[in-house]
C-alpha positions, 0 to 999 in steps of 0.5 A: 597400488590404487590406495598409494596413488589416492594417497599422492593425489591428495597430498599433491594435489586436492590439499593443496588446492584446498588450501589455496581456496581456502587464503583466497576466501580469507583474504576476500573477506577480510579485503571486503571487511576492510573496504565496509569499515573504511566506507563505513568512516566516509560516510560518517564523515561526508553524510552530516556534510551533504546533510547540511548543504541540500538542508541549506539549499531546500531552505535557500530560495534560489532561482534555477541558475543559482542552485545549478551553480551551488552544486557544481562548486559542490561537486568540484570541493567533493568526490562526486565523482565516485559512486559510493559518494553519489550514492550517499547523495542520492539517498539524502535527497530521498530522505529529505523528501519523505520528510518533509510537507508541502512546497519544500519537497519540489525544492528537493526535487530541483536539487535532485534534478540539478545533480543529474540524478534522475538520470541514474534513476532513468538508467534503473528504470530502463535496466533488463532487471526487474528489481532496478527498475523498482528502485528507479520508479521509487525514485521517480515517485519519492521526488514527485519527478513527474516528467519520469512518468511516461517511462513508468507508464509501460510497465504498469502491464508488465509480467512480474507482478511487484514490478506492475505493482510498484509501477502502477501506484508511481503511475497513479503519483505523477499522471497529470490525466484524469484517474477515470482510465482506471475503469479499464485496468485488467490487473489485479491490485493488491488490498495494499495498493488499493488504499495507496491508490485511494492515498493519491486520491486525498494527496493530488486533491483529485475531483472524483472521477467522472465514469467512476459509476461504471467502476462497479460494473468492471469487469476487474474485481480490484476495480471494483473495489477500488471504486467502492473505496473511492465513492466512500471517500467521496461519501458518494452516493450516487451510485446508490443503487448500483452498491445495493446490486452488489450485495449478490456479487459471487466475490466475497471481498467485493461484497463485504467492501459494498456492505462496508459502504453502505453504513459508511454511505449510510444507504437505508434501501439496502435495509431490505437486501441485506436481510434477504441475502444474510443467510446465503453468505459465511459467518464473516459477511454475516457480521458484516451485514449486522454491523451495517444494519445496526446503524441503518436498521429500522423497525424491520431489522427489530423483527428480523433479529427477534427471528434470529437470535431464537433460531438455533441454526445460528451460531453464538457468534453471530447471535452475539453481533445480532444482540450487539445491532439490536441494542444500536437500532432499539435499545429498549426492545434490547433490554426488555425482549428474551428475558427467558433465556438463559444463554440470551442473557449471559451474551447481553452481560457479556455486551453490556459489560464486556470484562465479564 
């Protein structure tokens, strides 16, 4: 009884269903297939049309009345008012912009603005989802919109870290204060954005910052480091003393970039500091520490590699970096010091000619 009744519910019921499922999903593909295709053919159509006209109109140098005028009639010859023609608008703006250098990319940003678009962007960025508000700042940043900046503002502090992160170098673009309230920013930053932040830097023409010596006693790592990249970019050294301290950091990364900064900055007092903390630091820092002392090493670091490269504690890797520093500081002494050493020889071949 219970097979014959399974047997019914099936043919009646489950198969039938099934099926139904099954047209409605084909007829949804192929209904979005059709509408992708067709899309696809409006925009090779309108995409080389607008192309033209924003090219005309970043060229044209016209006044403010004047190009409100050129995109009305634009609008009215064109669909704008339907969204996927909006939004191929939109992303021709944002291309021009990305491609183009000096004062033709605030012409673009006059366009974008005469089109009403930043106030789509305006939308994204005060949207419930975090990814729309991600494109609504990329927006704002990409066409220098910079009187979008105070709604950016709040979510340089947000939860979700690639909003913050997003928001935080749009922030840094468009601020028209001073760069010196970093000092007090309690978030990390990515190593990705801390080359963007030292970006808008060299982009904006910005002075150093004035506080920028207390960046290193931040109490954020990313600060920190930031300020190290800053002062190197600067090649600022008036924190001198205040770099050389740092070489005790605990945080590796901080270290390295204070040891990077010192052959850039070319700090010769830290000569001293580097070789007292060289053996209390991994193989990496290490390195690190030999590349800096190779290009403000003296008399002092001839005798403290001497001492190292004989030291059997030392791994061959770290040798061969010494090997590398002591013929940038005393090449003389290089060549003629520990002849009597098979494996010392074979890694001076290995510098001199590095194809071996």
């Amino acid at each position: 009884m219970i097979p014959e009744l399974l047997m019914h519910y099936l043919k009646y019921y489950l198969v039938p269903l099934l099926a139904m499922l099954l047209l409605s999903l084909v007829v949804v593909l192929v209904y979005n297939r059709i509408r992708y295709v067709l899309f696809l053919q409006r925009k090779r159509i309108c995409l080389p049309i607008i192309a033209t006209f924003l090219t005309d109109l970043t060229f044209s140098d016209l006044e403010k009345n004047e190009l409100e005028a050129a995109v009305l009639d634009f609008k009215k010859k064109h669909p704008y008012h339907k969204e996927w023609f909006k939004r191929l608008v939109l992303s021709s703006i944002i291309d021009l912009s990305q491609n183009l250098k000096g004062d033709l990319v605030y012409n673009v940003r006059d366009i974008y603005v005469a089109f009403d678009l930043h106030k789509n962007s305006l939308k994204l960025i005060k949207s419930a989802d975090w990814y729309q508000n991600c494109k609504g700042i990329f927006h704002f940043q990409t066409l220098h919109f910079k009187h979008g900046q105070k709604y950016i503002k709040p979510y340089i502090s947000a939860k979700n870290e690639v909003l913050r992160s997003n928001a935080f170098i749009a922030h840094l673009y468009l601020t028209s204060e001073p760069l010196d309230f970093l000092v007090d920013y309690k978030y990390e930053i990515s190593s990705v954005n801390e080359y963007k932040a030292v970006d808008v830097f060299y982009m904006k023409h910005a002075p150093i910052p004035k506080n920028i010596d207390r960046w290193l006693d931040a109490a954020n790592d990313s600060i920190v480091i930031l300020g190290i990249k800053v002062m190197v970019f600067y090649n600022y050294i008036g924190a001198a003393e205040k770099m050389i301290t740092l070489l005790k950091h605990p945080n590796n990364r901080v270290l390295v970039e204070a040891i990077i900064a010192i052959r850039e900055l070319y700090l010769l007092d830290a000569e001293e500091q580097l070789q007292l903390v060289f053996r209390d630091n991994n193989t990496i820092v290490q390195t690190e520490i030999l590349k800096s002392l190779a290009v403000i090493g003296t008399e002092k670091t001839v005798s403290f590699i001497s001492e190292l490269v004989l030291d059997e504690s030392i791994g061959d890797n770290v040798k061969l970096e010494s090997l590398r520093t002591l013929k940038a500081v005393d090449h003389t002494n290089y060549d003629s010091n520990f002849t009597d050493s098979t494996q010392i020889e074979q890694m001076k071949k290995h510098i001199n000619s590095p194809y071996l």
